[in-house]
N, CA, C and O atoms as a Maestro MAE file, in Angstrom:
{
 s_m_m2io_version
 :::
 2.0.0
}

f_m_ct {
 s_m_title
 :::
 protein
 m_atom[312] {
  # First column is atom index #
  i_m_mmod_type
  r_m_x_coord
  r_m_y_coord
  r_m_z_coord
  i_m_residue_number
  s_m_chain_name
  s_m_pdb_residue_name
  s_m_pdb_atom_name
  i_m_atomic_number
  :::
  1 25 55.127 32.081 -177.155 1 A "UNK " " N  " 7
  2 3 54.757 30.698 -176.878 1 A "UNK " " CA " 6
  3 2 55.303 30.241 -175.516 1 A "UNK " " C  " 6
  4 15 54.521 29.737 -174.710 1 A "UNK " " O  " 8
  5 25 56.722 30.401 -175.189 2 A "UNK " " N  " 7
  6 3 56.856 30.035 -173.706 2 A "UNK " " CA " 6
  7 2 56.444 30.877 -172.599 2 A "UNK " " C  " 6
  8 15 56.787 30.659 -171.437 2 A "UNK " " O  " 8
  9 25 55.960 31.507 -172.838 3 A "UNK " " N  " 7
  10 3 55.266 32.725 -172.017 3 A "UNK " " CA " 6
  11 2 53.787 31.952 -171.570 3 A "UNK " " C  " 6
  12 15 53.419 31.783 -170.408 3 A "UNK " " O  " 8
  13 25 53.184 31.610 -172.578 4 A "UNK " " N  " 7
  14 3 51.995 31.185 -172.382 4 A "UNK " " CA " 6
  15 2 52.008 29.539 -172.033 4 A "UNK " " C  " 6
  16 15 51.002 28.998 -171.576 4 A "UNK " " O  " 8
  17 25 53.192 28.836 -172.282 5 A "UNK " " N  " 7
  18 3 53.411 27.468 -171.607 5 A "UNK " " CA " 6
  19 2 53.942 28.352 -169.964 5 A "UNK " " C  " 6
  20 15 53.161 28.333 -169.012 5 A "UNK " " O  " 8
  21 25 54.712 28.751 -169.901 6 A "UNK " " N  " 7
  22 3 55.129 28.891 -168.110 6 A "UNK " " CA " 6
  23 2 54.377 29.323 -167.471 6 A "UNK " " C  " 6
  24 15 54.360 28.952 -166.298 6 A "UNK " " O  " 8
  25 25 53.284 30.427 -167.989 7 A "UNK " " N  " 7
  26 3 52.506 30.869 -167.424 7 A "UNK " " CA " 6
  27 2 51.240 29.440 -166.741 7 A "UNK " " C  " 6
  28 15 51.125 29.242 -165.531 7 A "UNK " " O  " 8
  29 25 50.437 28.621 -167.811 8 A "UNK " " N  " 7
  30 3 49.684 28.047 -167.589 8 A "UNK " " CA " 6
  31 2 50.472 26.723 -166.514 8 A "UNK " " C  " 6
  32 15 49.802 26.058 -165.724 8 A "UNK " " O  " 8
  33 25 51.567 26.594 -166.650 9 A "UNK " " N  " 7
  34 3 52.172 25.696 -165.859 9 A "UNK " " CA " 6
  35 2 52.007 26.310 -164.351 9 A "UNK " " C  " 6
  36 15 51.465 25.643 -163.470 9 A "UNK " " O  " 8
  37 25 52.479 27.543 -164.128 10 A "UNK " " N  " 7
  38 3 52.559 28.504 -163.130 10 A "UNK " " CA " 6
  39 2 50.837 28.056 -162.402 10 A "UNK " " C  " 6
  40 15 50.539 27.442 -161.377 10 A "UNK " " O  " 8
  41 25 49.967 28.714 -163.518 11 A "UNK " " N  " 7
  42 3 48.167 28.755 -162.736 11 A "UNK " " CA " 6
  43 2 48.005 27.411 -162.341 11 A "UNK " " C  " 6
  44 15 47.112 27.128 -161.542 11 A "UNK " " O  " 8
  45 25 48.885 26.395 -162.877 12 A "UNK " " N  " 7
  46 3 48.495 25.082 -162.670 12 A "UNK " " CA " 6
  47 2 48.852 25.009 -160.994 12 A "UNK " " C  " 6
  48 15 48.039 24.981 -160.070 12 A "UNK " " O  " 8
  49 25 50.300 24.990 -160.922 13 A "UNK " " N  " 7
  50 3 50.943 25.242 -159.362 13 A "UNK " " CA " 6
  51 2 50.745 25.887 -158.589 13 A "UNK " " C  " 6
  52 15 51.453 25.898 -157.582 13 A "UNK " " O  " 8
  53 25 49.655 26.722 -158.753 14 A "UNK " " N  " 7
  54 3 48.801 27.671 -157.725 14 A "UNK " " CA " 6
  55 2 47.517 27.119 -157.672 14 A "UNK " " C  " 6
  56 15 47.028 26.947 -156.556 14 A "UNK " " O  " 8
  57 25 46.970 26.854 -158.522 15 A "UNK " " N  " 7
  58 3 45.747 25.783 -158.041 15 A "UNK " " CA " 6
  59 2 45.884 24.452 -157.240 15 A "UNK " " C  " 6
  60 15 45.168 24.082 -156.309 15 A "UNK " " O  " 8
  61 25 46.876 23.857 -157.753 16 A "UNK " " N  " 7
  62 3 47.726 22.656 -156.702 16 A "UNK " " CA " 6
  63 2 48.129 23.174 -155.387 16 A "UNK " " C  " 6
  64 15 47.794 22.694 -154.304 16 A "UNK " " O  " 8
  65 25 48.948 24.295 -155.600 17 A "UNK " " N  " 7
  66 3 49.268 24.660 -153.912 17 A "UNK " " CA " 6
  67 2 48.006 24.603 -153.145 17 A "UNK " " C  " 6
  68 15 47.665 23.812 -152.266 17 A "UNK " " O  " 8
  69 25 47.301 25.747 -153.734 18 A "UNK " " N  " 7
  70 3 45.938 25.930 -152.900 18 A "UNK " " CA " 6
  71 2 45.191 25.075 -152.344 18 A "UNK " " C  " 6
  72 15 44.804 25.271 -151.191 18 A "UNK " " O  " 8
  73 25 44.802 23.858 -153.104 19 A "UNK " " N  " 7
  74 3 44.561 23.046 -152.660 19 A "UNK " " CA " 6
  75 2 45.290 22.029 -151.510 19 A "UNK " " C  " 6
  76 15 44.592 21.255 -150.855 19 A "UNK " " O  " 8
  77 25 46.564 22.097 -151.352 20 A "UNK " " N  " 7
  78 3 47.632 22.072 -150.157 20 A "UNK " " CA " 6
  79 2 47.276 22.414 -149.242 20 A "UNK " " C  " 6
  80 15 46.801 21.714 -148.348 20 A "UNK " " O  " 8
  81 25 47.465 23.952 -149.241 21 A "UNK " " N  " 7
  82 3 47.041 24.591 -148.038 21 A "UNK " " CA " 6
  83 2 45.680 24.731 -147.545 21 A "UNK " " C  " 6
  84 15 45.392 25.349 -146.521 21 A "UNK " " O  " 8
  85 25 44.736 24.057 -148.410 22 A "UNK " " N  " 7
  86 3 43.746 23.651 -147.858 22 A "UNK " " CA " 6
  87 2 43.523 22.612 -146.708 22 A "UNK " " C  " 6
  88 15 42.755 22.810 -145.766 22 A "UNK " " O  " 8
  89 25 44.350 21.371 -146.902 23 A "UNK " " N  " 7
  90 3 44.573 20.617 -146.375 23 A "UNK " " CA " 6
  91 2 44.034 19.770 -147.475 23 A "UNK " " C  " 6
  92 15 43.230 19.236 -146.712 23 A "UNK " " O  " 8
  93 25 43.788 19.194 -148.602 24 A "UNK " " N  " 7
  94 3 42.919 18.329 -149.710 24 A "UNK " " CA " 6
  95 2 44.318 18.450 -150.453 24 A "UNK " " C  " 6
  96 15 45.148 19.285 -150.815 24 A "UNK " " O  " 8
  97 25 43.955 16.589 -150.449 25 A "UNK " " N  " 7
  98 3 45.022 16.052 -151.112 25 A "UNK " " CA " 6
  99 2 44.404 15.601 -152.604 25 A "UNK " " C  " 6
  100 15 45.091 15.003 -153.431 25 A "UNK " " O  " 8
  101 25 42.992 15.980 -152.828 26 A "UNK " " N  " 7
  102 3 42.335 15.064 -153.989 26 A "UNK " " CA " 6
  103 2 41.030 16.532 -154.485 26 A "UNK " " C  " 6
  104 15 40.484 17.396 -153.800 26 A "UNK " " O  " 8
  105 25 40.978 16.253 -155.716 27 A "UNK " " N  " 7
  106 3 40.002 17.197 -156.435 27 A "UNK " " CA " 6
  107 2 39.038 16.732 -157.186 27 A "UNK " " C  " 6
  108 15 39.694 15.942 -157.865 27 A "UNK " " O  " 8
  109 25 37.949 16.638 -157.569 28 A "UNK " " N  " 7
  110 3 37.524 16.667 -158.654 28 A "UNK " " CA " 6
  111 2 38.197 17.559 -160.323 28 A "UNK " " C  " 6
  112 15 38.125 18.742 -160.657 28 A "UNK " " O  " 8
  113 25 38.694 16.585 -160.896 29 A "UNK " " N  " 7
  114 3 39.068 17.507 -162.356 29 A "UNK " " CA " 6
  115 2 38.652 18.025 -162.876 29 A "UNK " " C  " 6
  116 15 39.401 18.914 -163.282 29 A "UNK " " O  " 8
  117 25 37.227 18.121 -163.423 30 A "UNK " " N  " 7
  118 3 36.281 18.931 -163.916 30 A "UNK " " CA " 6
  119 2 36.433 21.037 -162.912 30 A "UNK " " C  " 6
  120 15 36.625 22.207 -163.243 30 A "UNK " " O  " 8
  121 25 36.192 20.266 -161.746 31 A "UNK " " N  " 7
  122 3 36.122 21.317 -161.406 31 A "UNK " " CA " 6
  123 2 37.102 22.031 -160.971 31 A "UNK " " C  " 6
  124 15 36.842 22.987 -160.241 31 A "UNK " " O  " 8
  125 25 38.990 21.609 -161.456 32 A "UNK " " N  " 7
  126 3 39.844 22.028 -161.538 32 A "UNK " " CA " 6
  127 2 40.161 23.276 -162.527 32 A "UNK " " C  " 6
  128 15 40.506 24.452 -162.413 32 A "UNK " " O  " 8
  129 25 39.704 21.932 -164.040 33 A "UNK " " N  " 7
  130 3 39.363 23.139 -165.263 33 A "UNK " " CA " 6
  131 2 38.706 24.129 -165.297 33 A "UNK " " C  " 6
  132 15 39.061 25.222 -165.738 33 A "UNK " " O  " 8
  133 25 37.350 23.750 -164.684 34 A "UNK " " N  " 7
  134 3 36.497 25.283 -164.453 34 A "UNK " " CA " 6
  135 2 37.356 26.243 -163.908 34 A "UNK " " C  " 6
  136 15 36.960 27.306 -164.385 34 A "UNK " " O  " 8
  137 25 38.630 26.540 -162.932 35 A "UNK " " N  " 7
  138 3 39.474 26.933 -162.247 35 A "UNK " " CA " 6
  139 2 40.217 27.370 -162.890 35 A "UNK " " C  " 6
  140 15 40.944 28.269 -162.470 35 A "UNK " " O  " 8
  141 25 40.316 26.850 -164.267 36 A "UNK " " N  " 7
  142 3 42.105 27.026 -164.777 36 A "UNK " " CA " 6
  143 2 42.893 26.302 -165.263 36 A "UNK " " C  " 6
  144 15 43.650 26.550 -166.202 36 A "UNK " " O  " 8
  145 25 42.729 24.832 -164.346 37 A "UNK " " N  " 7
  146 3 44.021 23.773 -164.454 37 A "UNK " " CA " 6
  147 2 44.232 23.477 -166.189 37 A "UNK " " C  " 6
  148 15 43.351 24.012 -166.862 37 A "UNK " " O  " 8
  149 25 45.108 22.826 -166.850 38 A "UNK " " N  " 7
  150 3 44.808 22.474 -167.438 38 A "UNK " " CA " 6
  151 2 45.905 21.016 -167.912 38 A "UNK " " C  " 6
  152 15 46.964 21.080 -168.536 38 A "UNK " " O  " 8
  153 25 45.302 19.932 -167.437 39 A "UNK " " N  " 7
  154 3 46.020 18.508 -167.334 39 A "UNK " " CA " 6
  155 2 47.262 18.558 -168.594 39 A "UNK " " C  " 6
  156 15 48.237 17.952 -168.149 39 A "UNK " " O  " 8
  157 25 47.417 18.843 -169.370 40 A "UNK " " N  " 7
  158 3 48.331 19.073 -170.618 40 A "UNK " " CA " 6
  159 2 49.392 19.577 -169.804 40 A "UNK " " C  " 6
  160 15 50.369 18.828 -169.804 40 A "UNK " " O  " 8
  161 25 49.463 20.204 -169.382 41 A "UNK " " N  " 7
  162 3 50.771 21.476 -168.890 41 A "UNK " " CA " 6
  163 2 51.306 20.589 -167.856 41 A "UNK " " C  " 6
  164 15 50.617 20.585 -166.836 41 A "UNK " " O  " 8
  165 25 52.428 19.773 -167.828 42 A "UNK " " N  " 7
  166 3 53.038 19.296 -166.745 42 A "UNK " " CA " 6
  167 2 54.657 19.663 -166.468 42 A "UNK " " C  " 6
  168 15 55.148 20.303 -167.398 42 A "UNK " " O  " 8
  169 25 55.541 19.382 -165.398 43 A "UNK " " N  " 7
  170 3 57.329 19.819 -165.831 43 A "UNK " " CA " 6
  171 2 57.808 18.087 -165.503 43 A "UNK " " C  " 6
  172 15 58.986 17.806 -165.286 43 A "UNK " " O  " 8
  173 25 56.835 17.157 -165.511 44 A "UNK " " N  " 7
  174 3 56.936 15.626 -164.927 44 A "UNK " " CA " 6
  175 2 56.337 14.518 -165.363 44 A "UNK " " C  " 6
  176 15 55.159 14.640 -165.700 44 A "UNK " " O  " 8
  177 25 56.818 13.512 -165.441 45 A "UNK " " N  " 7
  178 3 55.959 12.212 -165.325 45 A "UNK " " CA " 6
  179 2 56.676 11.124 -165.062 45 A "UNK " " C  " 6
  180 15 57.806 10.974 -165.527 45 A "UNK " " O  " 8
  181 25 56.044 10.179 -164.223 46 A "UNK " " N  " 7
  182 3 56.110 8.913 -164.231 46 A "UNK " " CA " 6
  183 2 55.429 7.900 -164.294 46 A "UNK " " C  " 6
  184 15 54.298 8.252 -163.955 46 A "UNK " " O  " 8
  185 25 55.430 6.597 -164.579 47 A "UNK " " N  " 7
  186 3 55.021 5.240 -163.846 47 A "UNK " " CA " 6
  187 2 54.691 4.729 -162.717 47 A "UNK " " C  " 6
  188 15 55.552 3.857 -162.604 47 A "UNK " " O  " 8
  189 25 54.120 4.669 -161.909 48 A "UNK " " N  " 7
  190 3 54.744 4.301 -160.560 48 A "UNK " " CA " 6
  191 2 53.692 3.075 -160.351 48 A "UNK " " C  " 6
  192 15 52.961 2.768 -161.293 48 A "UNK " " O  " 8
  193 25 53.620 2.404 -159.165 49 A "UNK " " N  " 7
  194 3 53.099 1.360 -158.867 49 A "UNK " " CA " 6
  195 2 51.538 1.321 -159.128 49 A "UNK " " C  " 6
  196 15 50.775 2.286 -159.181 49 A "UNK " " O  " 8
  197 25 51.302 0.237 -159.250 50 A "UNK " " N  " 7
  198 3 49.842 -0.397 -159.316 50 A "UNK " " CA " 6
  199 2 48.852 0.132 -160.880 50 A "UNK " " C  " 6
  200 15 47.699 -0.043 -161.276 50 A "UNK " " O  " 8
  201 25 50.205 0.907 -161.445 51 A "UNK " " N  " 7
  202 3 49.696 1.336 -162.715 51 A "UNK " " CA " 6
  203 2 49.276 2.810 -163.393 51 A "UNK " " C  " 6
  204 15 48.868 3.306 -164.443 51 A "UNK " " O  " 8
  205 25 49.705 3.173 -161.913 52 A "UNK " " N  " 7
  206 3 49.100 4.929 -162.195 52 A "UNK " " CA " 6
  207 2 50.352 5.870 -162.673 52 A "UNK " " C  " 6
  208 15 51.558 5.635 -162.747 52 A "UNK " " O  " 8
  209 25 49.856 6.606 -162.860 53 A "UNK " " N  " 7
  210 3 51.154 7.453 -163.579 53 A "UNK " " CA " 6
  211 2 51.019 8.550 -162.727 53 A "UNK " " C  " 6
  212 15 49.934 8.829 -162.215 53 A "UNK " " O  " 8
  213 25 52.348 9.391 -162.480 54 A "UNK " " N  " 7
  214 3 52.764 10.668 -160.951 54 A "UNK " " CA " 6
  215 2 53.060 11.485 -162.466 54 A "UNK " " C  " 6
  216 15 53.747 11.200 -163.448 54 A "UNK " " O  " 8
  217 25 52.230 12.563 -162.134 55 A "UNK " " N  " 7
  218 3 52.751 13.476 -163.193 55 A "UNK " " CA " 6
  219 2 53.278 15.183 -161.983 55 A "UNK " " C  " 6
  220 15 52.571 15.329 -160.986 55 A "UNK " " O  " 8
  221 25 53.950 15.801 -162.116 56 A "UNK " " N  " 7
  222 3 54.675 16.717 -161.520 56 A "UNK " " CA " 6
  223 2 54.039 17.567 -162.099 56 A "UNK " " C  " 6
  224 15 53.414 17.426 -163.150 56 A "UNK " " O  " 8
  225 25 54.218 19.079 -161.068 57 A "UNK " " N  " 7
  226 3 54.017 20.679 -161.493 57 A "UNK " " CA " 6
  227 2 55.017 21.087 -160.560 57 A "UNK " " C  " 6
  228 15 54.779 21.347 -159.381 57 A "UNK " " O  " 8
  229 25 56.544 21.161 -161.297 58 A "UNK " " N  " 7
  230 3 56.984 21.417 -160.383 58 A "UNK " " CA " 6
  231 2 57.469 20.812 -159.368 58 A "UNK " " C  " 6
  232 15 57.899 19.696 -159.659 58 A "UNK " " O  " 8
  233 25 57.628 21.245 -157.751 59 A "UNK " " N  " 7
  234 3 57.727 20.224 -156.941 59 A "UNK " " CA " 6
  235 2 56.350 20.052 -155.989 59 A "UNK " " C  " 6
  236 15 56.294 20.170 -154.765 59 A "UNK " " O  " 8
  237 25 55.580 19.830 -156.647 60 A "UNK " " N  " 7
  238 3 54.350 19.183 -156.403 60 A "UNK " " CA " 6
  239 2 53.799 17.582 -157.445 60 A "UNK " " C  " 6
  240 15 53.940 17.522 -158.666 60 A "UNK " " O  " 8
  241 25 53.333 16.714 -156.788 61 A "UNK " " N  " 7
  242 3 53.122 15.453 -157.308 61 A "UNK " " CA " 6
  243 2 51.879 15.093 -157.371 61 A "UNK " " C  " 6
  244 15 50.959 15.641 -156.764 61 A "UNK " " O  " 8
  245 25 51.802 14.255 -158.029 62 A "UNK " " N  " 7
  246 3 49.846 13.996 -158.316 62 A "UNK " " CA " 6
  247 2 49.696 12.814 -159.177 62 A "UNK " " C  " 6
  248 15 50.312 12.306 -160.113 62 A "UNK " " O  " 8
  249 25 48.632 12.576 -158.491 63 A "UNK " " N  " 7
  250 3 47.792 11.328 -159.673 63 A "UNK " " CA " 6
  251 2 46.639 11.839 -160.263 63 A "UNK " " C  " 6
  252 15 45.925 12.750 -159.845 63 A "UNK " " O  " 8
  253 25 46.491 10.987 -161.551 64 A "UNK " " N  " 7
  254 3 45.061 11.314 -162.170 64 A "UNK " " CA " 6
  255 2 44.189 10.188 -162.816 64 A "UNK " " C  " 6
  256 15 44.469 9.011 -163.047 64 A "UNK " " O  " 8
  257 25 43.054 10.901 -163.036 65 A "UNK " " N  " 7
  258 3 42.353 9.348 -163.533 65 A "UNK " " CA " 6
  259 2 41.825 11.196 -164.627 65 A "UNK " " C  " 6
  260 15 42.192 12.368 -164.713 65 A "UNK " " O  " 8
  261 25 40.786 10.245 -165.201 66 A "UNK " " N  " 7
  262 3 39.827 10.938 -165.952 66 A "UNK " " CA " 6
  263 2 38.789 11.542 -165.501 66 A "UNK " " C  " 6
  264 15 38.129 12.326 -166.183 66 A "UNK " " O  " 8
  265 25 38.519 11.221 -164.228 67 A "UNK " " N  " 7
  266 3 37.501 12.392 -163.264 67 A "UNK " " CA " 6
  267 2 38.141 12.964 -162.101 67 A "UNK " " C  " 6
  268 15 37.668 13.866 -161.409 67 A "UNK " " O  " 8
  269 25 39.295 12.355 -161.924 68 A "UNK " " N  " 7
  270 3 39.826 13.059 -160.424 68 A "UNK " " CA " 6
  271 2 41.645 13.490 -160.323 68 A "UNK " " C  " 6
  272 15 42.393 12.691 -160.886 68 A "UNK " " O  " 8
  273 25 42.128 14.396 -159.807 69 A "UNK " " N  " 7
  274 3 43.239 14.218 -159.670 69 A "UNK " " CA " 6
  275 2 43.443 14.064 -157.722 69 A "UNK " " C  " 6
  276 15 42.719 14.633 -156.905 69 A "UNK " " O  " 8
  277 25 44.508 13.231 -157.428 70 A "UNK " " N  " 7
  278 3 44.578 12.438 -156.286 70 A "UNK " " CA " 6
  279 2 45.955 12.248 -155.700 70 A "UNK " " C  " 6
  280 15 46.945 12.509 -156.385 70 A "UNK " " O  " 8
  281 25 46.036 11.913 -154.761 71 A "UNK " " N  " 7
  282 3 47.557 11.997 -154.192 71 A "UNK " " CA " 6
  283 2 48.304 12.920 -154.183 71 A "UNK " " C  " 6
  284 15 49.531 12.823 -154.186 71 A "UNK " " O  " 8
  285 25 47.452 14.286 -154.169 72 A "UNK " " N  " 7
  286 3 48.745 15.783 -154.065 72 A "UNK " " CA " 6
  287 2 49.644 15.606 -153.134 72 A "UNK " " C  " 6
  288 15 49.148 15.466 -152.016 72 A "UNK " " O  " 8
  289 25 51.165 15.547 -153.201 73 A "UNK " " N  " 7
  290 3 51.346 16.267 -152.208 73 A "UNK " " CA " 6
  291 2 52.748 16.993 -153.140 73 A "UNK " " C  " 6
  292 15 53.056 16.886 -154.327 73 A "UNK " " O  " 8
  293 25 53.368 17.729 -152.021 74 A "UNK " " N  " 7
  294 3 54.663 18.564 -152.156 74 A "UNK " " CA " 6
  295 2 55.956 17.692 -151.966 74 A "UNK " " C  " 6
  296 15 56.317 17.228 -150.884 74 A "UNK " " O  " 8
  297 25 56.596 17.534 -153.153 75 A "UNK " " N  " 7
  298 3 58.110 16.662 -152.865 75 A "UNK " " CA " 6
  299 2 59.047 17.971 -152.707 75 A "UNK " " C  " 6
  300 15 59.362 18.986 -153.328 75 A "UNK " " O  " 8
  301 25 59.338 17.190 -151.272 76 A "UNK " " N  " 7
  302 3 60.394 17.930 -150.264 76 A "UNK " " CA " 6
  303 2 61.595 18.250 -150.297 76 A "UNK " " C  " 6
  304 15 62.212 19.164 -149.750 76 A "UNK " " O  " 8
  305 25 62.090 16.915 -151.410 77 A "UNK " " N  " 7
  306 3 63.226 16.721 -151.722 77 A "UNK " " CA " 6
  307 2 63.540 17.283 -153.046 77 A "UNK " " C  " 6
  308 15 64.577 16.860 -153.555 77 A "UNK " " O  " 8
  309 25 62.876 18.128 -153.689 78 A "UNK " " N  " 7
  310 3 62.778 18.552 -154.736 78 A "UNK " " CA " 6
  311 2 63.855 19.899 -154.711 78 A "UNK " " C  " 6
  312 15 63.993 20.598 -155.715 78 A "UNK " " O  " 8
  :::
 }
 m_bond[311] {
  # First column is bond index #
  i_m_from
  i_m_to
  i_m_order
  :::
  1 1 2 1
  2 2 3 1
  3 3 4 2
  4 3 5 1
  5 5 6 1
  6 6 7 1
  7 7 8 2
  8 7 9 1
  9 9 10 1
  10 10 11 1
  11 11 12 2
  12 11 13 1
  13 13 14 1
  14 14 15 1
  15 15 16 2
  16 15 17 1
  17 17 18 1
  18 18 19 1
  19 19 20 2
  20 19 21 1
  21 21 22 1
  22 22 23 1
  23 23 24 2
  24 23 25 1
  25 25 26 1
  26 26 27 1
  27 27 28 2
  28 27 29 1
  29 29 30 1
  30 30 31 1
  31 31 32 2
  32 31 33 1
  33 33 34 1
  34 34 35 1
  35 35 36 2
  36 35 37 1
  37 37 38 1
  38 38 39 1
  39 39 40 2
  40 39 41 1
  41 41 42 1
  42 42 43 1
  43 43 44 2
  44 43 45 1
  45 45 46 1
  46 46 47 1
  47 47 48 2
  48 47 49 1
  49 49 50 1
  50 50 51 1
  51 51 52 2
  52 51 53 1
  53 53 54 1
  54 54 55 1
  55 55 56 2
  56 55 57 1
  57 57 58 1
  58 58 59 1
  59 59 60 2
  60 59 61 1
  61 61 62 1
  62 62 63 1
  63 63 64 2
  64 63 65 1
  65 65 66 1
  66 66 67 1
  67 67 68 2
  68 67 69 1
  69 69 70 1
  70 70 71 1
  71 71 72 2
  72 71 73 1
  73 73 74 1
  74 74 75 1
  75 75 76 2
  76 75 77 1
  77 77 78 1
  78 78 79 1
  79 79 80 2
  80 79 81 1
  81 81 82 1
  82 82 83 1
  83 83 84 2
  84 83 85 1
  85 85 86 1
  86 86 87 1
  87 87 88 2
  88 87 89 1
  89 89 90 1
  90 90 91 1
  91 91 92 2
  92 91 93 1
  93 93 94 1
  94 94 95 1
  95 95 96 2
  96 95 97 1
  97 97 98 1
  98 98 99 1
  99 99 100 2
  100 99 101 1
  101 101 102 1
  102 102 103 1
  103 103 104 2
  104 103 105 1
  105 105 106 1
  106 106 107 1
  107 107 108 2
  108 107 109 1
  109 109 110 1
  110 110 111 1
  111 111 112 2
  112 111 113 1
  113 113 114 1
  114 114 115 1
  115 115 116 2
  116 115 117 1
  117 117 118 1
  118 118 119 1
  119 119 120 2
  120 119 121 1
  121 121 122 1
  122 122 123 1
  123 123 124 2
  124 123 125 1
  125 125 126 1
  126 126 127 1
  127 127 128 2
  128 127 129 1
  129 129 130 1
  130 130 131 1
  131 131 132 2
  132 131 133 1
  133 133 134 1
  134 134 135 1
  135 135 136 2
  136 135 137 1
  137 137 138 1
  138 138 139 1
  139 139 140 2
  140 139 141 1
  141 141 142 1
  142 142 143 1
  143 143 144 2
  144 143 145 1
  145 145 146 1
  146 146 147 1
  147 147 148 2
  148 147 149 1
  149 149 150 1
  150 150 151 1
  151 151 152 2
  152 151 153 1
  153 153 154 1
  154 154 155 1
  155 155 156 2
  156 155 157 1
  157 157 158 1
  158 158 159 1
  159 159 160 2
  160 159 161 1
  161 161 162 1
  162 162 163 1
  163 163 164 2
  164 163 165 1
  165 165 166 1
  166 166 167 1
  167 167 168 2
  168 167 169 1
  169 169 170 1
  170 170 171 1
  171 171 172 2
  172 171 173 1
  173 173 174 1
  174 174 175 1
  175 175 176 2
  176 175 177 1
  177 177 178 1
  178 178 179 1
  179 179 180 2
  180 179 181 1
  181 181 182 1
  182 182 183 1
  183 183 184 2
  184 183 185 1
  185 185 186 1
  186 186 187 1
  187 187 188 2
  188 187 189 1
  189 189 190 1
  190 190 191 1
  191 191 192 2
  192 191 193 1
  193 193 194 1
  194 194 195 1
  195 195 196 2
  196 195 197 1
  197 197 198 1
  198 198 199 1
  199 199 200 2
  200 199 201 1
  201 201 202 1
  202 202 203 1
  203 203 204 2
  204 203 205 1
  205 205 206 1
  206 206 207 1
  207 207 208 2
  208 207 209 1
  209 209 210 1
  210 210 211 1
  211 211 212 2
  212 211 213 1
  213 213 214 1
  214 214 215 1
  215 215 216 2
  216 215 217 1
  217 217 218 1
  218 218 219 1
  219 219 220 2
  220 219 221 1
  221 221 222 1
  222 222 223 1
  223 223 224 2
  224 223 225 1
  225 225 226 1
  226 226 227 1
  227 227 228 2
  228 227 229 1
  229 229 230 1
  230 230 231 1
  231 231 232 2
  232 231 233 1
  233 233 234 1
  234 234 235 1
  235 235 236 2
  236 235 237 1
  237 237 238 1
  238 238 239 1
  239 239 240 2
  240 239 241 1
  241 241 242 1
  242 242 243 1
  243 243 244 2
  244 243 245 1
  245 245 246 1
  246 246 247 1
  247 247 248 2
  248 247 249 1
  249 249 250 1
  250 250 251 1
  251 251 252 2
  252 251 253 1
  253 253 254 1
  254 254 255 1
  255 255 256 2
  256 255 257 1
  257 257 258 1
  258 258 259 1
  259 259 260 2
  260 259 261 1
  261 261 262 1
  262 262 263 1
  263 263 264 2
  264 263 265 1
  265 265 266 1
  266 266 267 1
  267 267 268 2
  268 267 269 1
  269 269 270 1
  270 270 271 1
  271 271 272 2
  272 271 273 1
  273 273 274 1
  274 274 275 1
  275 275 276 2
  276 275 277 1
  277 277 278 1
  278 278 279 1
  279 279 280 2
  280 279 281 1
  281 281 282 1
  282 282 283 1
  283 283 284 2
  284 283 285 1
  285 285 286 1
  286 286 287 1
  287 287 288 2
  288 287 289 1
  289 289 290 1
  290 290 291 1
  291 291 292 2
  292 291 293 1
  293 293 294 1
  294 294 295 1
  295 295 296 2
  296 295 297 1
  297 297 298 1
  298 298 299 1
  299 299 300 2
  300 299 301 1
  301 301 302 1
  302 302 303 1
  303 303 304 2
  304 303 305 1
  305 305 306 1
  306 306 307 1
  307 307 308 2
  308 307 309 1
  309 309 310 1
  310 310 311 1
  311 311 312 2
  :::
 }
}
C-alpha cells in the first residue's frame, strides 16, 4: 500500500515538474489524468486567499478548480 501511495505521489511530481520545465504554470485536469495525475494523492494543503485552496506535491504548489489545475510553481524554500 505505501508503495503504491509514493509511487502515484512520485508520477504526480513528474507530471508537475514537466510541466515547469515547460514553462506552463496551468493545465487542463482532464488532460492531466489522461497522463497519470491523480488529484487524490497530495503531501499538502491549504487555504489561502480569495478562497482557493494550495494543495502541495512535494515542493511544488498548485491550485485547482474542477477543470483546471493553476498556479504551479516550485517552493524554493521548501
Amino acid at each position: 500500500m505505501q508503495n503504491r501511495v509514493f509511487n502515484q505521489i512520485t508520477s504526480n511530481y513528474k507530471l508537475l515538474l514537466g510541466l515547469l520545465k515547460k514553462g506552463r504554470c496551468s493545465s487542463d485536469l482532464y488532460a492531466l489524468v489522461d497522463q497519470g495525475f491523480n488529484p487524490a494523492y497530495i503531501t499538502g494543503h491549504r487555504r489561502i486567499r480569495y478562497g482557493h485552496d494550495e494543495y502541495r506535491c512535494f515542493d511544488i504548489c498548485y491550485c485547482q478548480t474542477p477543470q483546471k489545475v493553476f498556479n504551479i510553481y516550485k517552493d524554493e524554500e521548501s
